[in-house]
C-alpha positions in Angstrom: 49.9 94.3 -14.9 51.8 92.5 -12.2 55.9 92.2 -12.7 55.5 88.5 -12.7 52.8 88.6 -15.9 54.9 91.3 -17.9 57.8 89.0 -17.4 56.0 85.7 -19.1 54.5 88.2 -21.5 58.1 88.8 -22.5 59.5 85.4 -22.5 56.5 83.8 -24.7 57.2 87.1 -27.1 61.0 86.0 -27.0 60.2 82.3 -27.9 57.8 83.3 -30.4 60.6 85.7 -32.3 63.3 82.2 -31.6 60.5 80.3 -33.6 61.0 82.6 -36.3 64.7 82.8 -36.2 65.0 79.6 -37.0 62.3 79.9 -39.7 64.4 82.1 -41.6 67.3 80.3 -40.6 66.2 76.6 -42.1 65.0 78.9 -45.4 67.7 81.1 -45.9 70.2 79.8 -48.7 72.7 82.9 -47.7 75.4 81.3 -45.3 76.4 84.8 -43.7 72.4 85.1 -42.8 72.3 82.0 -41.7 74.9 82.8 -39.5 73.6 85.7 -38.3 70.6 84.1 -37.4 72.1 81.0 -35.4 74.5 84.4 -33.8 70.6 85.7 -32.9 69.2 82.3 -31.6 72.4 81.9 -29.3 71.5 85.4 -27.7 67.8 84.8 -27.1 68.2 81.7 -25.7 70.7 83.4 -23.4 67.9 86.1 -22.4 65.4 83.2 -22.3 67.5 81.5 -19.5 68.2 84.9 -17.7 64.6 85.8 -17.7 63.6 82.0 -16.6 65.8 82.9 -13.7 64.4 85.9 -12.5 61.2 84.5 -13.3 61.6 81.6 -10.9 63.1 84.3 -8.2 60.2 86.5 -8.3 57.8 83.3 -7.8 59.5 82.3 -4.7 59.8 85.7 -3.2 55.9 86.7 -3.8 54.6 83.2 -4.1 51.1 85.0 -4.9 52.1 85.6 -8.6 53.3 81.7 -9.0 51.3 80.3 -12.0 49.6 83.6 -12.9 
């Protein structure tokens, strides 16, 4: 498994685990978990954007792995 794939592997994983965050965030009645989880969506997106980044750096340095 290629860099490139193990990185999109881990970004779809990442958006999956967002999706639930805010699952449990729009069902939660507790206001301190409901902070927590907004605290946890914050930081994900955070890695999401990092990892976009990267992502798009390794596509233009081996254009081979672009769109695989």
């Amino acid at each position: 498994m290629t860099v490139s794939s193990q990185v999109k592997q881990t970004l779809a994983a990442l958006k999956g685990a967002q999706g639930i965050l805010r699952l449990y965030s729009a069902q939660s009645q507790d206001e301190k978990a409901i902070s927590v989880y907004q605290e946890a969506l914050f930081v994900t997106n955070d890695v999401i954007k990092n990892l976009e980044e990267r992502l798009k750096t390794i596509e233009f340095e081996e254009p081979q792995y672009k769109g695989n």
